[in-house]
C-alpha positions in Angstrom: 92.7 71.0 -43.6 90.1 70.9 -46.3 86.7 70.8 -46.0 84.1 69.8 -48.4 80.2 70.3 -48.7 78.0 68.3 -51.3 77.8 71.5 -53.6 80.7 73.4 -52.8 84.0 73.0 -53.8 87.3 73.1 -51.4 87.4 75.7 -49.2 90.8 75.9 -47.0 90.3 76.8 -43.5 92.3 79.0 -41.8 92.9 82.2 -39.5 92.4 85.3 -41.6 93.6 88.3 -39.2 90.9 91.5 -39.1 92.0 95.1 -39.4 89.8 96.7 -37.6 91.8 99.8 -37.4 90.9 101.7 -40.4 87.7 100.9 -41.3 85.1 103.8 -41.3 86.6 106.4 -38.9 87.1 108.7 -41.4 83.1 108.6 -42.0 82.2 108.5 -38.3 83.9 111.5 -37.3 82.4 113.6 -40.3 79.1 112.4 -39.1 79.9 113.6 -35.7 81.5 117.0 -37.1 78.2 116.9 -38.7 75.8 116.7 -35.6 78.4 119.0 -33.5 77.9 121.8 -36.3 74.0 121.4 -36.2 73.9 122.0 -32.8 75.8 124.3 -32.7 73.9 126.0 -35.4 70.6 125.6 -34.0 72.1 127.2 -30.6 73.1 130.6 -32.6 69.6 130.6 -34.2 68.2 130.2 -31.3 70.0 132.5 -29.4 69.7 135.2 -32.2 65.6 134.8 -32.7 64.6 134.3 -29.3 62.2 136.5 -27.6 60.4 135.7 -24.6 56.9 135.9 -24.5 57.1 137.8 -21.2 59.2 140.7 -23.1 57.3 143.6 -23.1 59.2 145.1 -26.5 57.5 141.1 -28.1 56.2 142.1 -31.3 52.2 141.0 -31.3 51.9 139.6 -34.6 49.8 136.8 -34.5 45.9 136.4 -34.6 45.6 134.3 -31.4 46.6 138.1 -29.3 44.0 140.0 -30.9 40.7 140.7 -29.0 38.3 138.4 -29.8 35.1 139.7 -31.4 
């Protein structure tokens, strides 16, 4: 069947099949290898520079500790 517009020349109709298998994935899971490895860096950061403010061996290096004036 053919189907006609006033400015646009024939255009056949028909079923065109998708292939929606391969499209992207290889893109979406680097993305999410992505995110996975910055969490996972941001954990070890963390883990390796935290120090809890009610450690007594906290270094006191900031202003806002001193005795005010």
């Amino acid at each position: 069947m053919i189907t006609t517009s006033k400015n646009d020349a024939p255009a056949a109709r028909g079923h065109v099949p998708a292939n929606n298998n391969s499209q992207g994935w290889g893109v979406a899971a680097f993305i999410v290898a992505l995110a996975l490895g910055c969490a996972f860096t941001a954990h070890y950061i963390h883990e390796r520079t935290y120090r809890s403010p009610n450690d007594p061996a906290a270094p006191v290096t900031t202003k806002e500790h001193l005795p005010h004036a």
